[in-house]
ROSE-4610 file (N, C-alpha, C; in Angstrom, 1 decimal, always signed):
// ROSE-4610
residu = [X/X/X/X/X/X/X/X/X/X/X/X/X/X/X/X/X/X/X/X/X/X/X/X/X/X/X/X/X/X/X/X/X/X/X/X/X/X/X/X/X/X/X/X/X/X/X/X/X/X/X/X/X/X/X/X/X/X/X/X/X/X/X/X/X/X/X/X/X/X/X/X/X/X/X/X/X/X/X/X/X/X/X/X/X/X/X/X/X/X/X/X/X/X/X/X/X/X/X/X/X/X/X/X/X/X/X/X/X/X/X/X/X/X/X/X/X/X/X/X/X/X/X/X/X/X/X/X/X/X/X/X/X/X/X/X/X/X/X/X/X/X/X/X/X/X/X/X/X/X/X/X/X/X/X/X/X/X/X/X/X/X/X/X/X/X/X/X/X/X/X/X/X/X/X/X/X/X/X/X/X/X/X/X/X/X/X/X/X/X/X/X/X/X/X/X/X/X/X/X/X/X/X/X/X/X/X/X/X/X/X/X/X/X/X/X/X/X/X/X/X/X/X/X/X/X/X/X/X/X/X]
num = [1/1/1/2/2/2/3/3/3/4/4/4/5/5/5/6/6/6/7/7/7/8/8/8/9/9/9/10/10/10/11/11/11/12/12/12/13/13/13/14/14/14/15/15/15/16/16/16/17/17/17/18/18/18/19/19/19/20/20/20/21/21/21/22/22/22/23/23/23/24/24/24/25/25/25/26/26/26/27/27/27/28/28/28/29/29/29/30/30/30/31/31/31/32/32/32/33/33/33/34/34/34/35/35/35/36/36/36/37/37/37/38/38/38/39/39/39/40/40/40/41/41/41/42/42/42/43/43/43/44/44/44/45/45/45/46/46/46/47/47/47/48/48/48/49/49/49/50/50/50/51/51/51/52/52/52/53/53/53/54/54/54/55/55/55/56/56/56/57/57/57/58/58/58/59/59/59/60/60/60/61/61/61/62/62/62/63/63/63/64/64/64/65/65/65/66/66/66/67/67/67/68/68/68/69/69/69/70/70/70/71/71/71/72/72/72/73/73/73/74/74/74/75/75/75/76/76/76/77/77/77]
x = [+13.9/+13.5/+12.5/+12.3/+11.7/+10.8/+9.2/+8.1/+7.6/+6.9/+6.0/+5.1/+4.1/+2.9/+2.0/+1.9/+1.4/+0.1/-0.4/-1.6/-2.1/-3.1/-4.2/-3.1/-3.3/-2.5/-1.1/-0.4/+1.2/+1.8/+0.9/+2.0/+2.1/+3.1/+4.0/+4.5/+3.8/+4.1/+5.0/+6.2/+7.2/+6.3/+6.9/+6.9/+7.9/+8.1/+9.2/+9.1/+7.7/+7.2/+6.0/+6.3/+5.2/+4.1/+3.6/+2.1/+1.6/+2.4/+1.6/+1.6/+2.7/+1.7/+1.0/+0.9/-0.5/-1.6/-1.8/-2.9/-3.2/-1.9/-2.8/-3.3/-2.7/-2.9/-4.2/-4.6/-6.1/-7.3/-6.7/-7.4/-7.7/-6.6/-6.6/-7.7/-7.7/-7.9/-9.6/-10.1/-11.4/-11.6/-11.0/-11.6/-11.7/-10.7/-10.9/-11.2/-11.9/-12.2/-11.2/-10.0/-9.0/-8.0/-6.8/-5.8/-4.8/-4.3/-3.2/-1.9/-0.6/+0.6/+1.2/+1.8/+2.7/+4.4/+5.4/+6.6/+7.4/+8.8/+10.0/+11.1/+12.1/+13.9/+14.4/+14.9/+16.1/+17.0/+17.9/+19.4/+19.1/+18.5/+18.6/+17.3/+16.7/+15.3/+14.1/+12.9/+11.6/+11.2/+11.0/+9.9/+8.9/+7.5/+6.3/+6.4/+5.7/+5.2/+3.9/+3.0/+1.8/+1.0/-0.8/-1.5/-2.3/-3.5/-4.7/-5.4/-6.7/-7.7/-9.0/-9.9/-11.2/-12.1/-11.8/-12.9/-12.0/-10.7/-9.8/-9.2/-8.8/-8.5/-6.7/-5.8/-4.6/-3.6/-3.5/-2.8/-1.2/-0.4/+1.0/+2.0/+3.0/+3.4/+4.9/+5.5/+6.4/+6.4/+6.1/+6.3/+5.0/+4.9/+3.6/+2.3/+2.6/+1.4/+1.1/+2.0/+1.2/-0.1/-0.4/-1.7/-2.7/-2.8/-4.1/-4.3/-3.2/-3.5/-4.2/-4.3/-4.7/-6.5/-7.2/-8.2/-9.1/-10.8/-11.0/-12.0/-12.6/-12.2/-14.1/-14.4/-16.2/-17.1/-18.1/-19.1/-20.1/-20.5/-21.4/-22.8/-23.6/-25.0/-25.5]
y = [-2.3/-1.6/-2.5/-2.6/-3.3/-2.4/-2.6/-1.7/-2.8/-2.0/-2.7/-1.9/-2.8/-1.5/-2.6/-1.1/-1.9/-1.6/-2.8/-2.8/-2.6/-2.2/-1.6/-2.2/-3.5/-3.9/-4.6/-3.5/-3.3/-4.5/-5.7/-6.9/-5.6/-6.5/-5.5/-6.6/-6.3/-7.5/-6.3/-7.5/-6.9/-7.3/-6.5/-7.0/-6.2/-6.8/-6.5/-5.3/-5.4/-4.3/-3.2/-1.7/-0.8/-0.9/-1.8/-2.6/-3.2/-4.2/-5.5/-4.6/-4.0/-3.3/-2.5/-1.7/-0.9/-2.0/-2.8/-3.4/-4.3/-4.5/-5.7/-4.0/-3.3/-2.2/-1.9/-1.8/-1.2/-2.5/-3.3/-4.8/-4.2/-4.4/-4.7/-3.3/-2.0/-1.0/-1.5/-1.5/-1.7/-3.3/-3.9/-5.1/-4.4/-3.5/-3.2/-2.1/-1.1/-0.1/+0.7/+1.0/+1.5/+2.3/+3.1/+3.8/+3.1/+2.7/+1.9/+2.6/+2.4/+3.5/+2.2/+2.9/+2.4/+2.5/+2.2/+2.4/+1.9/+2.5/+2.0/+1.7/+1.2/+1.4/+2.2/+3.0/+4.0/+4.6/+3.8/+3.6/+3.3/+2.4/+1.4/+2.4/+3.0/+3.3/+3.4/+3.3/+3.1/+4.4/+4.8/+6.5/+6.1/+6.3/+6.5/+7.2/+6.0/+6.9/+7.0/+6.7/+7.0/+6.3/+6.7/+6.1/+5.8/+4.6/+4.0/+4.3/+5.0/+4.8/+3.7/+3.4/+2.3/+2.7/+3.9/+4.6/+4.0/+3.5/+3.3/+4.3/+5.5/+6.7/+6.3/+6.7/+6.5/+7.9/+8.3/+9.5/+9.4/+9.9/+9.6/+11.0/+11.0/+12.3/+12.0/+12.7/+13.0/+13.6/+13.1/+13.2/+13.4/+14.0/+14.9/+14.5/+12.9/+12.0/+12.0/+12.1/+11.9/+12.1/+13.9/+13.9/+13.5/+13.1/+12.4/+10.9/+10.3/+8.9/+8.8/+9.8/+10.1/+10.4/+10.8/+11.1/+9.7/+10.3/+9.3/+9.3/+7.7/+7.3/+7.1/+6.2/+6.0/+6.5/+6.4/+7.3/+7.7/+8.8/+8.8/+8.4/+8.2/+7.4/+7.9]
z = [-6.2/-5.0/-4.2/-3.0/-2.1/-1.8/-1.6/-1.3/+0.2/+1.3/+2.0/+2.2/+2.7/+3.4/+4.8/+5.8/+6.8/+7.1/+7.3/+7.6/+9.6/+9.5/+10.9/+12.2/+12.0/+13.2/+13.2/+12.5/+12.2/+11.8/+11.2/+10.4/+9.0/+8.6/+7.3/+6.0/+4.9/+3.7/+2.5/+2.3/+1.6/+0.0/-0.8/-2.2/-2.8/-4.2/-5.0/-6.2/-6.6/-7.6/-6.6/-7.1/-6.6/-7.0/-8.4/-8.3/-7.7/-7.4/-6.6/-5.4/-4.4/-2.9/-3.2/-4.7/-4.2/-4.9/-5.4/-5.1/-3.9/-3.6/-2.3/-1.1/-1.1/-0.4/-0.3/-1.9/-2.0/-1.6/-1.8/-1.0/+0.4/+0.9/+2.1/+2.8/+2.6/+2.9/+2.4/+1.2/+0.8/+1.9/+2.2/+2.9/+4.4/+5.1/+6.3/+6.8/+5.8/+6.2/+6.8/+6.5/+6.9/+6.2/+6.5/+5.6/+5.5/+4.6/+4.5/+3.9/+4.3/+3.7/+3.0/+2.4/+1.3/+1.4/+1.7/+1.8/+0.7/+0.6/+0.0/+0.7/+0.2/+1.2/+0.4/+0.9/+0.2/+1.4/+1.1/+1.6/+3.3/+3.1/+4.5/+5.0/+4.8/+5.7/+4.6/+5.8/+4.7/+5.2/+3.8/+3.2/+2.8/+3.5/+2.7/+1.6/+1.0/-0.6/-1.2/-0.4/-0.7/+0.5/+0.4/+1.5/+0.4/+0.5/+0.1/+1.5/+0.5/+1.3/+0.8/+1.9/+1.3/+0.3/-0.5/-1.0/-2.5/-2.7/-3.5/-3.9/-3.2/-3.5/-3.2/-3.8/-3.7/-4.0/-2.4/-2.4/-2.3/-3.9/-3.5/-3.6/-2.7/-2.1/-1.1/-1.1/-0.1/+1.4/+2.4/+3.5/+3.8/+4.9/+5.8/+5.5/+5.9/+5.9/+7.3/+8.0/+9.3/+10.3/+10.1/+10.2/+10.1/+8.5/+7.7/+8.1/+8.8/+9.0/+10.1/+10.9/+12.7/+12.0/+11.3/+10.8/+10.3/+11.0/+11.0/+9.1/+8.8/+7.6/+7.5/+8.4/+8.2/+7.9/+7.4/+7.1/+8.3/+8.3/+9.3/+8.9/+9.9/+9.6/+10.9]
């Protein structure tokens, strides 16, 4: 199976195992302060399969991510 996940400002890195995207995922998310999703292919279209957040929280689930990506992530101070 082919995994990608995109990052803040929509470049998109493929990989080959669901480890390696979610670690570079939780990288990227802990480096930018941001939510990062996670995808697969299954039968010619990509399904989210989980989101990373910067706290290294890794929420994985079927569908009805959309909302939570629109939400904001920083701490207040």
């Amino acid at each position: 199976m082919t995994y990608k996940i995109i990052l803040p400002n929509k470049t998109e890195m493929k990989f080959e195992d669901k480890n390696g995207a979610m670690r570079a995922a939780k990288e990227n998310a802990t480096k930018q302060n941001k939510v990062i999703s996670v995808h697969t292919e299954k039968n010619g279209e990509w399904i989210q399969i989980a989101l990373v957040y910067p706290n290294g929280f890794i929420q994985e689930g079927t569908g009805g991510f959309g909302f939570f990506k629109k939400l904001p992530v920083g701490r207040r101070r």
